[in-house]
N, C-alpha and C positions, 0 to 999 in steps of 0.2 A: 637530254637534260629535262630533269620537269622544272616545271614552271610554279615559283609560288602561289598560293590562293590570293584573290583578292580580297576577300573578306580577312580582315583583324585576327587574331585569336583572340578566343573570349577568355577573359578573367579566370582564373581556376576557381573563383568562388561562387560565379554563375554558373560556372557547367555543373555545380552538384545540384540536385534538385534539393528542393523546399526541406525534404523530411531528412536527407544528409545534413546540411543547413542545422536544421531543429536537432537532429544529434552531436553536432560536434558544438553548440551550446550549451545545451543542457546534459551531456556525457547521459548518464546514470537515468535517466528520467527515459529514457526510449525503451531499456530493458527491463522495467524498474516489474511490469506487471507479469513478463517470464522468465523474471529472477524469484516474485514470491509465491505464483504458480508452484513454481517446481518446489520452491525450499519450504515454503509452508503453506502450501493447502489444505494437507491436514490439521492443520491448527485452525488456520480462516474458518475451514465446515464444520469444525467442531464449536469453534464462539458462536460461529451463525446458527448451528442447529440449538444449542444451548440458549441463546436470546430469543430464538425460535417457540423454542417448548414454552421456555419461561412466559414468553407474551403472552402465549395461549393462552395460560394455567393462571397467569396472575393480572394481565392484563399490558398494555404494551407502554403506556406510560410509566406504569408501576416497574418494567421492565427494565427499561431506560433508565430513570432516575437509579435503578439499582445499579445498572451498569457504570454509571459517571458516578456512583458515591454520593448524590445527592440525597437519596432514602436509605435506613438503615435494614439492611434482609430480614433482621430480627421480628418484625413488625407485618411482615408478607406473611398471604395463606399458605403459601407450599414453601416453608424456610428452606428446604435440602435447597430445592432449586436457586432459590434466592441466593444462598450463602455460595453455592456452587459461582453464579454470576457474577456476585461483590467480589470472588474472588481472584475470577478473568478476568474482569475490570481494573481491581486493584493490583495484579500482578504480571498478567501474560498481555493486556493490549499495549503497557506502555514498553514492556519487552521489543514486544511488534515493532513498536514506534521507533524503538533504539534502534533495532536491526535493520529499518529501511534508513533512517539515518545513517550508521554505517558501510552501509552499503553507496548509497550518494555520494558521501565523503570519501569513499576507495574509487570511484569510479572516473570524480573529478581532479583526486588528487594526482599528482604531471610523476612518473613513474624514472 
């Protein structure tokens, strides 16, 4: 016959470690960076290389403000770029934004 251990059994919520822990809280948030890796990195290097140039060529504030809709592209030294940027700004980042939103929201919701 064996003999029980002396020691307790520990909680099932101690034996996971810290980052178990942190995923089964926040669900969606642990795989959140090799979910947009895979699904949209060509979109990500393509905004960056495009805010990229833009900075260059126009300058990085001037790049910015175009990006947030705060300057009109109209009014920049290299419009294509400019107008090219207002238009990632005003269309494809807040896309992004929805997509990692829905995706949070599929992750947490109880199946």
């Amino acid at each position: 016959m064996t003999q029980p251990s002396s020691s307790a059994p520990e909680p099932r919520d101690q034996r996971k470690s810290p980052r178990q822990r942190w995923a089964w809280r926040w669900g969606g948030l642990v795989n959140l960076s090799r979910w947009l890796w895979r699904e949209a990195k060509w979109l990500l290097v393509a905004v960056a290389v495009l805010f990229v140039a833009t900075g260059l060529v126009i300058g990085w504030v001037e790049a910015y403000e175009i990006l947030m809709g705060f300057r009109s592209p109209s009014n920049a030294k290299h419009s294509v770029l400019a107008w090219a940027l207002s238009i990632v700004g005003w269309a494809i980042i807040p896309a992004l934004i929805g997509a990692v939103v829905g995706y949070l929201w599929l992750c947490k919701k109880p199946r």
